[in-house]
N, C-alpha and C positions, 0 to 999 in steps of 0.2 A: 632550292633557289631557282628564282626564273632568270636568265638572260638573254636579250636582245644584242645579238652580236651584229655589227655591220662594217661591209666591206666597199670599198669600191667597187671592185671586179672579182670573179672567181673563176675568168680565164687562163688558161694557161699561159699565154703572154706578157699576162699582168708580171710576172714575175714569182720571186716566194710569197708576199700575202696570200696570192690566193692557196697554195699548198697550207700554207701555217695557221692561217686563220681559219680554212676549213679540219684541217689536224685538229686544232685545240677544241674547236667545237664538238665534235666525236668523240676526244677525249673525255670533257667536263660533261657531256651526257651520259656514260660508258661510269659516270661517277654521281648516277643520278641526279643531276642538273637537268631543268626543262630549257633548253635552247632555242631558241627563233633564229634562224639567220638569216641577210637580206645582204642583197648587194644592190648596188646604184643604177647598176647597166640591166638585171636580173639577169646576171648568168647564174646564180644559182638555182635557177630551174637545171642547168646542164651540167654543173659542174662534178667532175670526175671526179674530185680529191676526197668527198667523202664516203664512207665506206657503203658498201652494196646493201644491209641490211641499221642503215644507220640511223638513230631514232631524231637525230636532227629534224626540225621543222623546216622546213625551204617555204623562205616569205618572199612574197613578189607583190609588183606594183608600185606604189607611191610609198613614202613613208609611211602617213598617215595611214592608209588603207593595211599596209603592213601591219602597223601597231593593234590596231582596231580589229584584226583578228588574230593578232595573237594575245590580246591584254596585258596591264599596266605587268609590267617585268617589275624587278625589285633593282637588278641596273641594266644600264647600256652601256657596251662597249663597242667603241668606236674607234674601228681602225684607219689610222691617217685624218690629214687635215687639211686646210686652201679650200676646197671644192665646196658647191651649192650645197650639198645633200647634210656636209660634217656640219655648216652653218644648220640649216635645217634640226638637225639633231640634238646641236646643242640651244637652239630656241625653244625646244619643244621639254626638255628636259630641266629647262628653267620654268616652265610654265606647267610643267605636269609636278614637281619636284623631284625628278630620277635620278640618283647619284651615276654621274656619267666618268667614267672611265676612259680613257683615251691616248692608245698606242700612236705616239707622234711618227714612227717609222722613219725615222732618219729625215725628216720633212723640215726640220727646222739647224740642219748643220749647215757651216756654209756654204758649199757647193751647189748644196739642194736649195738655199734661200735664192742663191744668183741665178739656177735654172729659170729663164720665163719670170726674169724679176720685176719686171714693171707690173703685171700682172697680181703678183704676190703681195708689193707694197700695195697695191690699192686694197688687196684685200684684209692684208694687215690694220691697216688705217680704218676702214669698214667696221672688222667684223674679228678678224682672226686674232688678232692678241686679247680679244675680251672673253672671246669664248675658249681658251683655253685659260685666263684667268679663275674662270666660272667651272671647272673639271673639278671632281671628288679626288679624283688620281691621273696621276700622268705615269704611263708606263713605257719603258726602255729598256732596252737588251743590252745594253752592254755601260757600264761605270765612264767609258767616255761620253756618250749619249746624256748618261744622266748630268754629267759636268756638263755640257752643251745647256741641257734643259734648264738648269738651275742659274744659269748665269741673267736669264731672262727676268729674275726675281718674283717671279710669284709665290704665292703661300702657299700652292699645292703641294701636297704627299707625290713621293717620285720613288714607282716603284722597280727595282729591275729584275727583269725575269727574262734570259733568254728563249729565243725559240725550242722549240723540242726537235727533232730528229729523228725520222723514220729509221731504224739502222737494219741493214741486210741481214742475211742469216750470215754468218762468218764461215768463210770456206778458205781453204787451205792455197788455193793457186788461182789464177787468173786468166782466163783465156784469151789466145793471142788470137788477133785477125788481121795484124800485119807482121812484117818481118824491121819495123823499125820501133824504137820506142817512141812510146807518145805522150808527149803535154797534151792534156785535153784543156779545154775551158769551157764553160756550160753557163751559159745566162744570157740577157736579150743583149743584143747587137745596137746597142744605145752608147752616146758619149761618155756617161757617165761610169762604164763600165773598166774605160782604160784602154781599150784596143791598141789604140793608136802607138801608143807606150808601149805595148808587146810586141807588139811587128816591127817597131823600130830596136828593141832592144833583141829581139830572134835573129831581126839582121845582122846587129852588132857580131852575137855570139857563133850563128851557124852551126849549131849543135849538131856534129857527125851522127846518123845512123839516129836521128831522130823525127820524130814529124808533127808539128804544131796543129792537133785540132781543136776548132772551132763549131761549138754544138749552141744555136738558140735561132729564139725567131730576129726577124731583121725589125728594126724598127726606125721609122723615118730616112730610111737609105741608105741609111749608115753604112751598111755593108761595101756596097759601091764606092765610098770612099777609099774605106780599110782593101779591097779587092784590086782598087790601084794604088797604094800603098806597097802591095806584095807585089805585085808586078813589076813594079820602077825597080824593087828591090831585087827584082828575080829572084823571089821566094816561091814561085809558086808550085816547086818540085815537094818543097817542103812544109807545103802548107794545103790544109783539106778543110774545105765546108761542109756542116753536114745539113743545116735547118733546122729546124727545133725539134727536141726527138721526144716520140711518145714515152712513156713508164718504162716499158720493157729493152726500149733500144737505148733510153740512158746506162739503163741498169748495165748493160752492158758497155759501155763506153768506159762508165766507173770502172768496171771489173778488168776491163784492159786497159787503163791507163795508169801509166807508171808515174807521172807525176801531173798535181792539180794547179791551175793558175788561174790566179782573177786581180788582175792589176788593177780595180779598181780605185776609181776617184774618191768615192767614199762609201760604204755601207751601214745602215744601222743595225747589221747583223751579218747576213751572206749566208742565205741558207745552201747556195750548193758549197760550202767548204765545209759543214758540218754533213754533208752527203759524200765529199768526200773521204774526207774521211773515215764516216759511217763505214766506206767500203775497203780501208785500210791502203787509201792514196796518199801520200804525202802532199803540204799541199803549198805553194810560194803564192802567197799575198801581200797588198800594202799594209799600211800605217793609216792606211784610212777606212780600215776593216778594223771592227775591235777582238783581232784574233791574237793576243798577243802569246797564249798558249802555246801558239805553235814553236815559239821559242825556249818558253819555260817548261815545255813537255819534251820538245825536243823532235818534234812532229813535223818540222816543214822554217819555212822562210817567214820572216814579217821585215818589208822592208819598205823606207820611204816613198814618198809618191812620186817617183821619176824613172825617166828612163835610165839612168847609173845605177839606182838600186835593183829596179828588178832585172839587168840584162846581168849584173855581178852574181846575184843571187842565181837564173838562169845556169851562168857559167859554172858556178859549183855545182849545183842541183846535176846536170844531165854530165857531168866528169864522173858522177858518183859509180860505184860496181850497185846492179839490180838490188842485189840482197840488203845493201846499205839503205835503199830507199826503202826497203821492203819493212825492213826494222822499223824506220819510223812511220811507216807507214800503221804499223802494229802500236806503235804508242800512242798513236790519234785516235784509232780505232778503242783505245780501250779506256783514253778518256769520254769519250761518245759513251760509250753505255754506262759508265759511271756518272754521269752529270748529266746527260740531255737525252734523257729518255721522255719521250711523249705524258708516260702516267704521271710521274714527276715534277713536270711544268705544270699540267692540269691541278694539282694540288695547290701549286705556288699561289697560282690564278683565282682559284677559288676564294686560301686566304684574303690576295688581294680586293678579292669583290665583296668580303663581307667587312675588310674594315673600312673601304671607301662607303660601303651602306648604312655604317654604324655611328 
């Protein structure tokens, strides 16, 4: 099977697309799939996430100029929606007939509709509700997402298939590089992430003999906000930035940190909770993450989208004894290799693409 995968960005900034989308590409070729992959920006001339000896094609340029040397694919998938290039894709896919495939990535929940709304509606009105009416498949990670997609009423197939998940070697103990425990959080330094929410609810709790880190890049200033935020609060004993960390110094952030958080506003997945976990973190999210596992495995926190639920959740979580966390920590971990192994998804995907083809 040939596919034309496309991404917006394959920067590390971008967030998980660019890790996921390049994962799955490696995957589905690794499963003799011929894959093209293109991003909007061409960072995939640069991008790190695929493997060193990886038979992925790296297309760059223009669409067209893309397509044109790598020839007519059998589908395209297209990750995310709103932007020039997804129009583009889906114009060209109408006029070539290529069954298009199209990961909406949490692009159409509400929070993400209200993000830069005026902008959105014109493009809605435009362009964007027709060409996702015109999709072979609409694909989604998680049964809330797809209830989101479907309320919209089109005829499209709605397939769900979570992300896949790199998972660590599993090792026995975790190495300490400080003398307090630590909530980490790892993602971009954006509104939509919840900061705001954590710091005020860190305040509330003041978690003894604990220290609040914060690991990603900054984006739009954001941080400057949330850095007087802790300040007013006189938090800043107990709070550390670190900036966005490469592979090897998350890996390590994971491996010492005793509990994960991402207060988020909404995700249409979260791939760093399924990384925590991977690395046997326990992990406290909202209601606006479709992790609701963490409850029903017994892995961590799912709580609503406010400051009361996640400074309560907070409150339990860091009263807990080490080894209490440690356990569930050990239960996330062992759903991760059970469910969201990388080969596994590529499988799912593959199904998906030959009956959106067929």
């Amino acid at each position: 099977m040939k596919i034309f995968i496309a991404a917006t960005s394959f920067q590390s900034s971008y967030g998980g697309p660019a890790r996921s989308v390049s994962r799955l590409a490696d995957e589905l070729s690794a499963l003799e799939c011929e894959i093209g992959l293109w991003s909007a920006d061409g960072s995939v001339r640069e991008t790190s996430f695929l493997r060193a000896r990886s038979r992925v094609r790296r297309l760059t340029g223009s669409l067209d100029k893309a397509l044109a040397e790598y020839g007519t694919p059998d589908i395209i998938h297209d990750n995310g929606i709103w932007l020039p290039h997804n129009h583009r894709l889906a114009g060209l896919c109408r006029k070539r007939e290529i069954p298009r495939v199209v990961s909406v990535r949490g692009m159409l929940e509400p929070w993400a509709r209200q993000h830069k709304q005026v902008k959105k509606w014109i493009a809605w009105k435009v362009y964007q509700r027709r060409d996702l009416a015109g999709a072979a498949c609409h694909h989604v990670t998680s049964a809330a997402e797809a209830e989101s997609v479907r309320g919209f009423g089109w005829n499209v197939p709605i397939r769900e298939i979570p992300n896949g998940v790199d998972l660590p070697q599993v090792t026995n103990s975790k190495p300490r590089t400080s003398e307090s425990r630590i909530a980490l959080f790892v993602g971009r330094i954006h509104p939509v992430k919840g900061l705001p929410m954590l710091v005020e609810a860190w305040s509330r709790v003041r978690p003894e003999g604990w220290k609040l880190r914060i690991a990603g890049p900054d984006e739009g200033g954001h941080r400057a906000k949330l850095e007087n935020m802790i300040d007013r609060a006189k938090l800043s004993a107990s709070c550390e930035w670190t900036g966005e960390l490469a592979d090897g110094a998350k890996e390590d952030a994971y491996r010492s940190a005793d509990l994960f958080v991402l207060p988020s506003h909404t995700e249409n997945f979260g791939m760093a909770i399924g990384e925590a976990l991977g690395y046997g973190v326990p992990v406290l999210t909202t209601q606006g993450t479709p992790w609701q596992l963490l409850e029903t495995e017994r892995c961590g926190w799912w709580v609503p989208v406010s400051v009361d639920g996640i400074a309560a959740a907070l409150n339990d979580a860091t009263l807990k004894k080490p080894e209490e966390l440690m356990a569930m920590g050990k239960r996330g971990q062992a759903v991760m290799i059970e469910r969201f192994s990388w080969s596994r998804i590529a499988k799912e995907f593959i199904d998906c693409y030959n009956r959106a083809g067929s």
